[in-house]
Every structure is written in C-alpha cells, then in structure tokens.
C-alpha positions in Angstrom: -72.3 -47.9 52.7 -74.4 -45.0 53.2 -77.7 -47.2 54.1 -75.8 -49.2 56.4 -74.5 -45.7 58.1 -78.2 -44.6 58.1 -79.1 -48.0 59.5 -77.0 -47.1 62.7 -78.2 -43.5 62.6 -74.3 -41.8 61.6 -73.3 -40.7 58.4 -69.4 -40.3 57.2 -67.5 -37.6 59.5 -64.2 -38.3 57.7 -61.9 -41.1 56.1 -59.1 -43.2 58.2 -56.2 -43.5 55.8 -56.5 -43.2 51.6 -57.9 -46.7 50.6 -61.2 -45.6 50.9 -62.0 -49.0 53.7 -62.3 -47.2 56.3 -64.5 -44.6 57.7 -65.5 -42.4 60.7 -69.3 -41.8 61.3 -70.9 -39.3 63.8 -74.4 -39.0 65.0 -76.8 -38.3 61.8 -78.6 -36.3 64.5 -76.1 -34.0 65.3 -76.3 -35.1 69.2 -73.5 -36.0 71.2 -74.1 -39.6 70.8 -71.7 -42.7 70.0 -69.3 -42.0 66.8 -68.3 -44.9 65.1 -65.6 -46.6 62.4 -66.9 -48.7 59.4 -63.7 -51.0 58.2 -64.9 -52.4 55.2 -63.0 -56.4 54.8 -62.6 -58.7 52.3 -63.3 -62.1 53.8 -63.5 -65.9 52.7 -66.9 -67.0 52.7 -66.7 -70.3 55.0 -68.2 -72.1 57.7 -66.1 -70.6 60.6 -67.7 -66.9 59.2 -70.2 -66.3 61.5 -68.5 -67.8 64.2 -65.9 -65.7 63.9 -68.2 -62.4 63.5 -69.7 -63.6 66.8 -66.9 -64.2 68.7 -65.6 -60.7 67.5 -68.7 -59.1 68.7 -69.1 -60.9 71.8 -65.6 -59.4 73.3 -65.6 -56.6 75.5 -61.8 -55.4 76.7 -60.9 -52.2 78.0 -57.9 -52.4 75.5 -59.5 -53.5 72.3 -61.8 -52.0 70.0 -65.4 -52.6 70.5 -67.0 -54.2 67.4 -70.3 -53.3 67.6 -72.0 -55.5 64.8 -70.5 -57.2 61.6 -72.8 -56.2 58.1 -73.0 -57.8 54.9 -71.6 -55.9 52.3 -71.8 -58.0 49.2 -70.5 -62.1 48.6 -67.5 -62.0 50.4 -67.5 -58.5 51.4 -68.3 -57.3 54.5 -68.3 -53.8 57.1 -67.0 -53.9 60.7 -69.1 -51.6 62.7 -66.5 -50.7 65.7 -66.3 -47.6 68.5 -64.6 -45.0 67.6 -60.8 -44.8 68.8 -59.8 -41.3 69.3 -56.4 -40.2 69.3 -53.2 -40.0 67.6 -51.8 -43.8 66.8 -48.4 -45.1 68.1 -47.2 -44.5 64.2 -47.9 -40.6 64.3 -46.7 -40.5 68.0 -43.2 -42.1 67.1 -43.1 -40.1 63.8 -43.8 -36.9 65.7 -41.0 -37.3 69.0 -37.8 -38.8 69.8 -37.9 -42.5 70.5 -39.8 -43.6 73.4 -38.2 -43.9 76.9 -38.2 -47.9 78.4 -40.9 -47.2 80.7 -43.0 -45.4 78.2 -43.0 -48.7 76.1 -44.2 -50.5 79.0 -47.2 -48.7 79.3 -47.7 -49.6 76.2 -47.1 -53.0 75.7 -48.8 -54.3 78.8 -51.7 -53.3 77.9 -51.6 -54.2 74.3 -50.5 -57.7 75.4 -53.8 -58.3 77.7 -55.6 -57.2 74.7 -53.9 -60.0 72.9 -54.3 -62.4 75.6 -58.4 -61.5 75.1 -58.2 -61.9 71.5 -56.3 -65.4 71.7 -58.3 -66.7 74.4 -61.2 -66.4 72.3 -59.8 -68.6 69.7 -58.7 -65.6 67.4 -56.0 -63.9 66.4 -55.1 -60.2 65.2 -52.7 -60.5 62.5 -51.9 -57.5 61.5 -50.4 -56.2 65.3 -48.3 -52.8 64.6 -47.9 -49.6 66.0 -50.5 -47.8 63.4 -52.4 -50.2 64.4 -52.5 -49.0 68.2 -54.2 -45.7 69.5 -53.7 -43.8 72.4 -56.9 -42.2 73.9 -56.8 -39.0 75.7 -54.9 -40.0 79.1 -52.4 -41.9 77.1 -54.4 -45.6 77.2 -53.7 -47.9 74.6 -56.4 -49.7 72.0 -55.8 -52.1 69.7 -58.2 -51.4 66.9 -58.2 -53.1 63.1 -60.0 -56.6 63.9 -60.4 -57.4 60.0 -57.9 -59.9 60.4 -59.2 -61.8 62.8 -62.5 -61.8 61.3 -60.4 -63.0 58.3 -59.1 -65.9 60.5 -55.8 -65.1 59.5 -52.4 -64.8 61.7 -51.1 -66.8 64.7 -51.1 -66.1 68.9 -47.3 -66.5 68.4 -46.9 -64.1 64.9 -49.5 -61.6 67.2 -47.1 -61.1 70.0 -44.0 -61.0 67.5 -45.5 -58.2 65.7 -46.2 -56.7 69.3 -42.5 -57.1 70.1 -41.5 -55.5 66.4 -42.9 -52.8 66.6 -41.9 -52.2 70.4 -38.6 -52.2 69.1 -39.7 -49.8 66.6 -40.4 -47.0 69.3 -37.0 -47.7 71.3 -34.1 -46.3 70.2 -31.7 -48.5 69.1 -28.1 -50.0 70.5 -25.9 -46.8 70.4 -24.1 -44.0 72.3 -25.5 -45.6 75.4 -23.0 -48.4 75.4 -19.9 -45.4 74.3 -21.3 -43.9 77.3 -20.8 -46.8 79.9 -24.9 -47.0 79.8 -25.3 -50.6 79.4 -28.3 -50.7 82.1 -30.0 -49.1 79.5 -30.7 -51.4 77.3 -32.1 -54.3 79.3 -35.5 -53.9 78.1 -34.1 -54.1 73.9 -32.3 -57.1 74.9 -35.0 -58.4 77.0 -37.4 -57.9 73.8 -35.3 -59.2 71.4 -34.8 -62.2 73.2 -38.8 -62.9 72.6 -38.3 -62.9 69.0 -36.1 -65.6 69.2 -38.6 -68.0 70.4 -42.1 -69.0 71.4 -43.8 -66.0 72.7 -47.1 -65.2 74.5 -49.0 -62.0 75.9 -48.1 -63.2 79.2 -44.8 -63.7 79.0 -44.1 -60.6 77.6 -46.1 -59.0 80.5 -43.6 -60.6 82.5 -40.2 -59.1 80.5 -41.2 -56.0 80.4 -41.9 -55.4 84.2 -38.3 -57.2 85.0 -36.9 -54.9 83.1 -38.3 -51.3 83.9 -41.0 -49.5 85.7 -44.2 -47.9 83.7 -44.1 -44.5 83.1 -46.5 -42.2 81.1 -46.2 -42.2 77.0 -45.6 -38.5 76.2 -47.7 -37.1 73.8 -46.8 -34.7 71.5 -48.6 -31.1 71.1 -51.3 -31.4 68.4 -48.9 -29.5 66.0 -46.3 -31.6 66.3 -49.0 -34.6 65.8 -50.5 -33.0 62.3 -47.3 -33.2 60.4 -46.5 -37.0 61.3 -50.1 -37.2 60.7 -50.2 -36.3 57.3 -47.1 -37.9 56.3 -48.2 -41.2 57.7 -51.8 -40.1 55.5 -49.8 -39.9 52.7 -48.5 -43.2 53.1 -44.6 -41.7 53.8 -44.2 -44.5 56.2 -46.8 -47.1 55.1 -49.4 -46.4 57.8 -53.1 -47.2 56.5 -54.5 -45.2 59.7 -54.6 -41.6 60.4 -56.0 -39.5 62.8 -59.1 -38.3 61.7 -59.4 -34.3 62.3 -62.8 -35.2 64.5 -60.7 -36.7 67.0 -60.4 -34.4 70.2 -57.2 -32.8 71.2 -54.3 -34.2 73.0 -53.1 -33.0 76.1 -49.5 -31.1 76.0 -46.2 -33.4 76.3 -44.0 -33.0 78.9 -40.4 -31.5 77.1 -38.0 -34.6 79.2 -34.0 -34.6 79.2 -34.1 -39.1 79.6 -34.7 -39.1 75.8 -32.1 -41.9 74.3 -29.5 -41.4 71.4 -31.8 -42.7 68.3 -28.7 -44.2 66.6 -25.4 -45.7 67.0 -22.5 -43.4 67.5 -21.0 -45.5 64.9 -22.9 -47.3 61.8 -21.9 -47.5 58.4 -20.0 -48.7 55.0 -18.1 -51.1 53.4 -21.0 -52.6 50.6 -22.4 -49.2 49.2 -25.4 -50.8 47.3 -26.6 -47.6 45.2 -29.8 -47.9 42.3 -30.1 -45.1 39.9 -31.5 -44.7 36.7 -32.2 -48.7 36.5 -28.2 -49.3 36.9 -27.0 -51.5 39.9 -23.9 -49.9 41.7 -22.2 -52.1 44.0 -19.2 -50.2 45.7 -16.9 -52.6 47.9 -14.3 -51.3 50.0 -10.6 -52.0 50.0 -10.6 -54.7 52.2 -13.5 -56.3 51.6 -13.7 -59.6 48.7 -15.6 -58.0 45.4 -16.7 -59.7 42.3 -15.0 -56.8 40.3 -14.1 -53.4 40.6 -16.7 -50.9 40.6 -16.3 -47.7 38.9 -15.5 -44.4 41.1 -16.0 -46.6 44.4 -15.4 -44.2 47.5 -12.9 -45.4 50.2 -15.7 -44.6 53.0 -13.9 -46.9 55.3 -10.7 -44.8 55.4 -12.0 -41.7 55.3 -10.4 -38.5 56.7 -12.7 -36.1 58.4 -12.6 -33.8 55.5 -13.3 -36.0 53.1 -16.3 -36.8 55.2 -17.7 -33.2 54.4 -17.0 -33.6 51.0 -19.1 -36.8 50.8 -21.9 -34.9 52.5 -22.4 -32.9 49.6 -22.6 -35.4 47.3 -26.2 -35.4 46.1 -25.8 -39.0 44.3 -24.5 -41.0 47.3 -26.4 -40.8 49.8 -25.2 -44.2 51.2 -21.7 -42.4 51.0 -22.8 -39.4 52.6 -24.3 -41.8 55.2 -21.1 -43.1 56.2 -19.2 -39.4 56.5 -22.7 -38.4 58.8 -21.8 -41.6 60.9 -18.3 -40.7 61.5 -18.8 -37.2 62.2 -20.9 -37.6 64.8 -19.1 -39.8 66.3 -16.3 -37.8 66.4 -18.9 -34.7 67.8 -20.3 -37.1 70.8 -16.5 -38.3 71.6 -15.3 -34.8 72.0 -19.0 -33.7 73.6 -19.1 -31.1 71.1 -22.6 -29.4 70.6 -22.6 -28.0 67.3 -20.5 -30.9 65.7 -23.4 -33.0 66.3 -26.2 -30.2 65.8 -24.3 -30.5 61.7 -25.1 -33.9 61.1 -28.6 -33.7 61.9 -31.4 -31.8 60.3 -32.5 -28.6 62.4 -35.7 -29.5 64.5 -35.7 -33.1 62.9 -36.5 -36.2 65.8 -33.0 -37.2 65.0 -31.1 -33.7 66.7 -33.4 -33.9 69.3 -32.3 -37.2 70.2 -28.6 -36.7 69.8 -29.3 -33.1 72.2 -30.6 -34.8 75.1 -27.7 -37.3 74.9 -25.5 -34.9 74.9 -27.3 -33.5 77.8 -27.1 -37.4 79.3 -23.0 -37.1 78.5 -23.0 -34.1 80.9 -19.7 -33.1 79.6 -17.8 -36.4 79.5 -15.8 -37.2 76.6 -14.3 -40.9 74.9 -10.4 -41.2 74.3 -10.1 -43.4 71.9 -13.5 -44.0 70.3 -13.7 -44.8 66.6 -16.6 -45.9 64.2 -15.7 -49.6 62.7 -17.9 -49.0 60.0 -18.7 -52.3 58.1 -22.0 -51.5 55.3 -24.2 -48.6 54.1 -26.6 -49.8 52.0 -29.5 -47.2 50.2 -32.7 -49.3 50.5 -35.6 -46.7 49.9 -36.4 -42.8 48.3 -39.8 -41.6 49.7 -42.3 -39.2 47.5 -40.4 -36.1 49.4 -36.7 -37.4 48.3 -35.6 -38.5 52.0 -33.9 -41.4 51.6 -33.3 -44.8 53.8 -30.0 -46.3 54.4 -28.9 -49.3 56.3 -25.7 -49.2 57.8 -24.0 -51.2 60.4 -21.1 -50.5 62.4 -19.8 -51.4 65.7 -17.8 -49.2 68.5 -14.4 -49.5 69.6 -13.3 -49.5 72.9 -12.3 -46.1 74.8 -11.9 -44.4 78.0 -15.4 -42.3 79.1 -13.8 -39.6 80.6 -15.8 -36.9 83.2 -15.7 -33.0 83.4 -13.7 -34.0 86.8 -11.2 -36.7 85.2 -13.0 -39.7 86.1 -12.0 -42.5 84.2 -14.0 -45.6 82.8 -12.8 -48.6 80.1 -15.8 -49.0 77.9 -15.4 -52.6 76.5 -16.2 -52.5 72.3 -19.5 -53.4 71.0 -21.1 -55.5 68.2 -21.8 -54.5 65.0 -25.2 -53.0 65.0 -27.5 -51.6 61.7 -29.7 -49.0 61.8 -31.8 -47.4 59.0 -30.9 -43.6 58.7 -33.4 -41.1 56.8 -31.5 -38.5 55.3 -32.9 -35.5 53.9 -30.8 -33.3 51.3 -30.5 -29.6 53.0 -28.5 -26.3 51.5 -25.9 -27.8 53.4 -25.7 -31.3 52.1 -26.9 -34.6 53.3 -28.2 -34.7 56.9 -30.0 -37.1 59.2 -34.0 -36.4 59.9 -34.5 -39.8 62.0 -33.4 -43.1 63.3 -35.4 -46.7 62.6 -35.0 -49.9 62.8 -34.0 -51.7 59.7 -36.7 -53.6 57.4 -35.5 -56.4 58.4 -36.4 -56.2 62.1 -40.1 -56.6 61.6 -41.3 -60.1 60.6 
C-alpha cells in the first residue's frame, strides 16, 4: 500500500471507517495538490475484470466518484484509486438532525439517481447504494462514492435504485402525527416512494416521483459539532456505517435552525407481542387479547394500560419493549392535549427525537385532538448497541378524532393504518426515554 501511495505521490492522511480498506491520501509534497481515497477490494479474478476496471475508470459524472486508476494488489486483490469526497455522508447528516424535510430528499435523490443512470448505462451496477454511502460536498451536492461493487460486478440496476429508495425513506420521517394533524399532503412523497419498492424501478423514473411530489430545497447541514458526534458513533460502527468523515475534510457551512421539521414517529406505535432476550432466555409476552402458545410469566397488560402505569413501566430497566409502549402512549396523550413538557418527558433532552416532536408541536400551533387514542398492536426489542440504547419495533395505528384549533375550528380526522417504527431508547435518571426515530430493519432490502 504505501508504494502504491508513493507511486501517485500521497501518502495516508487518515483512515475511512475501522476495517482498515480504506484510506485518505494527501500530497506527499505537502502542496495543495489532488488528495485522494485508496478502497482496497476483494474481486473475482475473471475475464469481465479489466473490462470492468476500464469502464469504471472511463466515467466521468458530476455525481459520482472519480476513479482515478484501478492497482493490483495481490491475486484477487486489488486498490481503487478514487478523488477524494469531502464532507460529512448522508449517514452522519441523518444521525446528527431531525429527519429530512421532502424537498431536502429531493435534492438528494435526483442527483444520486443520474449518478445511477451513468453507472447503469455503462453496463454496471453499484450494489451497495445507501446513505453512508452518499457524501455531501461543501454547498450541499451529493456523490455517490464506494465503486467496489461494481468493480465486483455484483448488484442489479433494479436492487441499485431500491437501495436508493431505502435509504430515502431512511431520512424521511415516517407516517405519524402528520395524519392526527389532518396533514395528509404531507406524505405524498413516502407514499410516492414506497410505491417504487413495489415494482420495477429505474433512475428515471424515480427522477420523475420525486418532482411530482415536491419541489427541491437545500439539505441542511448540521454545525461541525453536531456532525463529530454522529461522526464517531457511525466510526464506531453504532449504526453500521463503514465510512466516516475523515478529520481532513474541510468544514461545513452552518445549518439553517427550520420550524418545517416533521414528527419522526407515530403518535401512536406499540405492543401486544413483547419479544424480550435476556440472559440467553426467550420471553414472549402476549397480550390479553391476542392468541398465545402459553402463558408467559409476569406478562405486562401494555395494551390496557392506565397513564400511570405507563410511568411505572418507564422505569423498568428490564423492559424496554414495555417501557416502549408507555413512551408511545404518553406522547400521544402530550401531542393530543398540545402539551409541551408532556412530550419534552418522553424524549431524551437534546436527542433528534425531542427536536422533532418540538417543531411539531410548533406545526400543531396550538390545536388539540378529541378523541385520539394509540391502538397499539406490537413492541418488539430487536437490538442493544455498545452504549446500551436499545431498538424497538412497534406498530400501532391512530384512531379517529376531531383536530380542534386555538379558535374552535373543527376537523374529522379519519383513523390510520397500523404503522411500525423502530424506537432507540436510551435509559436516563428518569427512566426509559426516546433518543430517535428509524425505520424498521425490515424496510431496507
């Protein structure tokens, strides 16, 4: 590695990610010349090779990283020698804000999409499309960067776009407190989106849903502070991202503090199936009303709940997935009654989750819901990360209720679908609270 670093006069400036495959370089010289990124592959050694390391070399789009030359390594082993990218990726943008606004993800997936449309047109395919895999230069413009996998001449044109769309979806918040709040506009673009996954899908015809369904606005980049936490956490593999941003990268400009942020999570999501590992044991809590193979020992009613049982669950430090449920219900009850601190106590202080929930509130305006309620149907633990946040999936749907204004203005909102989220809660001195919003495992193929 280092003679192939010399060979293009750099030497190592700093490592992307912790696998030790790829690697920033900077002018051995010291000048201000070209810095580049090594991505070391593991490749079948095949005819199509060298056609493929040509065709990868040979493209030049504005919104795909520039592969500058394709090394021998060793038998089947081999160094991508590619611009460098600066700039935060999607991953530590998301991890770092509040869900992105519709026309943010625009911006982003046009361009991203075109870059596809290169890729395919050249015969190749990325396969490996996410959003750490998707950096935002200084202005905001997005590059997709990683081309080991098409080098590999693995993935599809169809499985590219579908990844695009995943991890789209991935930045949006999901369906929530928009539809309690007589929003449904706002969720033409997730609908639009998920649509694609249902079917065939190309870069154009993507290009195509997204501008039906909402105007391109600038992505909002959070202050470099804000970036180095999500940064490291996404280093440390907290959410799975092989790419960080490498501290030679220059600085981001300053985000713009905006009230249109969306709700992150349903007003209502949560528990009837509380599927709970611990200590090697399998826990499966079933609710009253719901067909079980046997009765489970110490199963919590979550479905029935009163509100101060819901505390009480919060505290729990062994059931999260419980404590999930109460969370879910309390807030709901907060945003019906458009009640500040109710819904500043489910949520960790400062965490992407409250700052979601606060600009919501800030949407409601004042307006309550008569009648809402939280049909919660499953909360199911499904991950504990190395700092003890842990994942739940819950589903739940809304019922209907009357929105109701500061000046008595009345509107039926009709009930919704069930809908699942994944919920990161983080144990406080308080209990169980929320830190952020995703989209379950099971929404990226």
């Amino acid at each position: 590695m280092t003679r192939l670093l010399q060979a293009h006069g750099t030497r190592v400036a700093s490592p992307v990610g912790t696998d030790g495959s790829w690697w920033v370089a900077r002018p051995d010289d010291g000048t201000d010349g070209p810095w580049l990124e090594v991505l070391v592959a593991d490749v079948p050694v095949d005819g199509a090779l060298a056609s493929r390391a040509g065709l990868l070399t040979g493209l030049d789009h504005p919104h795909l990283a520039r592969v500058l030359a394709v090394e021998p390594l060793a038998p089947g082993r081999v160094a991508l020698v590619c611009e460098h990218v600066p700039g935060p990726t999607l991953a530590a943008v998301r991890a770092a804000r509040p869900p992105l606004a519709d026309g943010e993800v625009v911006t982003v997936a046009v361009p991203v999409a075109q870059a596809l449309a290169a890729l395919h047109a050249a015969g190749l395919a990325h396969g490996a499309v996410g959003a750490d895999r998707v950096v935002l230069r200084p202005g905001g413009m997005p590059v997709l960067v990683d081309l080991r996998g098409a080098l590999r001449g693995v993935g599809t044109a169809s499985g590219d776009v579908h990844r695009l769309v995943a991890a789209l979806l991935g930045l949006m918040p999901p369906l929530d407190a928009h539809l309690a709040a007589g929003l449904e506009d706002a969720v033409r673009l997730r609908d639009a989106l998920e649509g694609l996954l249902r079917g065939r899908a190309t870069p154009e015809g993507l290009v195509e849903t997204v501008f039906a369904a909402a105007s391109p606005e600038p992505v909002q980049v959070p202050d470099p502070d804000e970036l180095a936490g999500a940064q490291v956490a996404l280093a440390a593999g907290r959410s799975g991202a092989p790419r960080a941003v490498a501290p030679v990268a220059p600085p981001v400009r300053r985000a713009r503090r905006s009230t249109r942020r969306r709700a992150r999570w349903p007003v209502a999501a949560v528990a009837a199936a509380l599927l709970l590992v611990g200590g090697g044991a399998l826990v499966v809590r079933a609710l009253p009303d719901q067909p079980a193979a046997g009765p489970a020992a110490g199963a919590a009613d979550t479905a029935a709940s009163p509100p101060a049982d819901d505390v009480r669950l919060t505290t729990d430090d062994q059931d999260p997935a419980g404590a999930a449920a109460a969370l879910t219900r309390l807030r709901t009850a907060a945003l019906a009654d458009a009640d500040a601190a109710g819904v500043a106590d489910v949520g960790v202080a400062g965490s992407p989750a409250l700052a979601a929930d606060t600009a919501l509130l800030q949407d409601l305006a004042g307006a309550r819901s008569e009648g809402l309620t939280a049909d919660v149907t499953s909360a199911v633990a499904t991950a504990t990360d190395d700092s003890g946040d842990v994942t739940v999936e819950v589903t739940s749907a809304l019922s209907a209720h009357v929105r109701v204004t500061p000046a008595g203005e009345r509107t039926d909102v009709a009930a919704t679908a069930p809908r699942t989220v994944a919920l990161v809660l983080r144990w406080t001195g308080d209990g169980w609270r929320v830190w952020d919003v995703r989209e379950p495992s099971g929404a990226t193929p």
